[in-house]
C-alpha positions in Angstrom: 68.4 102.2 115.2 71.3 101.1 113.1 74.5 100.5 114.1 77.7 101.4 113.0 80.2 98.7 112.4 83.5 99.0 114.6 85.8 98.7 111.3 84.0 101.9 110.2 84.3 105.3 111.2 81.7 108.2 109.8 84.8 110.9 109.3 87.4 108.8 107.8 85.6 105.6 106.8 86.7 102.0 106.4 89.3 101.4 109.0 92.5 98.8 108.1 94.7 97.7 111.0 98.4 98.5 109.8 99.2 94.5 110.0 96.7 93.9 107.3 98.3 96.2 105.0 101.6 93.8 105.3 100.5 90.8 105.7 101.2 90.5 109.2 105.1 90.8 108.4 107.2 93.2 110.2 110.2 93.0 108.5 111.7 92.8 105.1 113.4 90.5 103.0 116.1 92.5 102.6 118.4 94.9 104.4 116.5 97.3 106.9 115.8 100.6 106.0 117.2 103.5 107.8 114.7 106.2 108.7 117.0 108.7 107.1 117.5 106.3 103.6 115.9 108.1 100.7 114.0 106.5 98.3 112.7 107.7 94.6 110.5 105.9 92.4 111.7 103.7 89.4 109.9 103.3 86.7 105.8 103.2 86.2 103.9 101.3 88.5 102.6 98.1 87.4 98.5 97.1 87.9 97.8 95.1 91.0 99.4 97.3 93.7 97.4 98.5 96.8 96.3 102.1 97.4 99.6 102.5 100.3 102.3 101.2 97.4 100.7 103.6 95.0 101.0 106.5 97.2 104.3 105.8 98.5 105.3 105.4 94.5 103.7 108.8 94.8 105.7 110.6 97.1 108.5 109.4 95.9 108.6 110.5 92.5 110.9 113.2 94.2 113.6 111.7 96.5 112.2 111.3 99.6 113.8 109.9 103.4 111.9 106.3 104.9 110.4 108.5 107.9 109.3 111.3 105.4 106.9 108.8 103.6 105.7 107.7 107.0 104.2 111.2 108.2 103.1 111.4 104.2 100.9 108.2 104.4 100.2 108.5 108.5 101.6 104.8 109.0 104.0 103.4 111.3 107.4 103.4 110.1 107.5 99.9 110.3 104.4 98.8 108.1 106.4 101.4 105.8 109.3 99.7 105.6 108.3 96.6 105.0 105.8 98.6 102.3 108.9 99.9 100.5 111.2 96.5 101.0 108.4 95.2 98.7 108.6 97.8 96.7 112.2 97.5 96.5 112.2 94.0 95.5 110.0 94.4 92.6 112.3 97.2 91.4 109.9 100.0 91.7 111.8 102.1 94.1 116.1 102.9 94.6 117.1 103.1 98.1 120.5 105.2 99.0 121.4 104.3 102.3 123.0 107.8 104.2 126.7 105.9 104.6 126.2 106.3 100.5 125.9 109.9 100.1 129.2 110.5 101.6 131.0 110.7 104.8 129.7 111.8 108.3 131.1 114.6 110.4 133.2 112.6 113.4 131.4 112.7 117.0 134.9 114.8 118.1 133.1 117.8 115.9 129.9 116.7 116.8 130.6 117.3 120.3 132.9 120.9 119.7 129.6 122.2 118.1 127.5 121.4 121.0 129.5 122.8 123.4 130.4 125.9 121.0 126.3 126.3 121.2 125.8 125.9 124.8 128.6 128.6 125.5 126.6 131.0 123.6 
């Protein structure tokens, strides 16, 4: 009787722990992405990238927030990150960061709405 190997898995196959796919880094070299940042792809991928860079290159060929690629590929939001600060610093992908796209409703508003909804 043969055995399966523990890295392998007869529905989804080869198995990679999320740490591999980085490096073992778990942070970027730049600025941290926030989960609601939105990213679009730059450009045409160069040779040499790994099957997650290529599908986050993907997804991103329409803008697309940091958390929204991470349900996409099914990886944490931190191997994703540092995924896309790589990306980012080979000039494959623009980041807008949401203080970019224009101001914020105060939390004084914030808070009138919220108690506008719960008096309903």
């Amino acid at each position: 009787m043969s055995e399966t190997p523990q890295w392998l898995d007869e529905e989804a196959g080869a198995f990679v722990r999320p740490y591999a796919l980085t490096r073992g880094r778990t942070r970027t070299t730049g600025e941290t992405l926030d989960l609601i940042a939105t990213v679009s792809a730059v450009g045409d991928p160069p040779g040499g990238l790994g099957p997650e860079q290529l599908a986050i290159l993907r997804a991103a060929r329409s803008p697309i927030t940091v958390a929204d690629v991470a349900v996409e590929l099914d990886l944490p939001v931190g191997v994703v990150r540092v995924l896309l600060g790589d990306l980012r610093d080979h000039g494959l992908i623009s980041v807008t960061s949401p203080n970019a796209e224009g101001p914020r409703p105060s939390e004084r508003i914030l808070k009138e709405v919220i108690n506008g909804l719960r008096a309903l």
